[in-house]
C-alpha positions as CSV (number, residue, x, y, z in Angstrom):
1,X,-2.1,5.8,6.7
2,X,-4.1,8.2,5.6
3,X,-3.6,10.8,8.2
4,X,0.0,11.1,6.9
5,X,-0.8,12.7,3.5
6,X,-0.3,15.9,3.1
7,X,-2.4,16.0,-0.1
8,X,-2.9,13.6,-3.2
9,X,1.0,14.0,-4.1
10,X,2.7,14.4,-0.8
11,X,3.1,12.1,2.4
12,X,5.2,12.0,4.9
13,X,7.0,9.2,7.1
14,X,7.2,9.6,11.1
15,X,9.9,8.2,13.4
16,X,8.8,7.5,17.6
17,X,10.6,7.3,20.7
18,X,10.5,3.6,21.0
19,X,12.4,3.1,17.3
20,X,9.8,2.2,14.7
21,X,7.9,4.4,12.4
22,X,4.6,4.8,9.7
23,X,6.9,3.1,7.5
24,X,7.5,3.9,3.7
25,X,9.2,4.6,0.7
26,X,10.5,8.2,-0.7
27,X,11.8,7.6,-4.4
28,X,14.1,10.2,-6.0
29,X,15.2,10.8,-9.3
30,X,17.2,12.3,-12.1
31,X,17.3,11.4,-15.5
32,X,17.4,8.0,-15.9
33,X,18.2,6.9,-12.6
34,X,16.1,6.5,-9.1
35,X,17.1,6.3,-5.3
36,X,14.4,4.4,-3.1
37,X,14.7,5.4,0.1
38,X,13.3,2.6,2.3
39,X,11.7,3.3,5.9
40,X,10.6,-0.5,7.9
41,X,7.9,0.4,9.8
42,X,8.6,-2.1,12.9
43,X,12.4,-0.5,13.3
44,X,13.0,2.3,11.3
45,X,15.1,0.9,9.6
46,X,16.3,3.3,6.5
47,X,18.1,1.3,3.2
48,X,19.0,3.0,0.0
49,X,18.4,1.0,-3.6
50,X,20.1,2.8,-6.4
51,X,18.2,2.0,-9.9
52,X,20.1,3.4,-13.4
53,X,16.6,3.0,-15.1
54,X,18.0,0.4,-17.2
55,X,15.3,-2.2,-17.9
């Protein structure tokens, strides 16, 4: 949602008292490889997909 942008570059994902969340993806990097940090919006639910940027 839009109110959860900081600015053009930078968001931001919020957790609530009853479990759930805005939901979302932070991606990290480093060299070739990425970590996708998954938020579900309905539980909060947090996964972790490792990538080696190997196509």
């Amino acid at each position: 949602a839009q109110e959860d942008r900081v600015n053009a570059t930078t968001g931001r994902i919020r957790f609530f008292p009853d479990g759930s969340s805005t939901g979302g993806r932070v991606t990290l990097g480093r060299g070739t490889r990425e970590w996708h940090v998954n938020v579900g919006w309905l539980t909060g639910a947090v996964s972790v997909v490792v990538t080696d940027g190997r196509s």
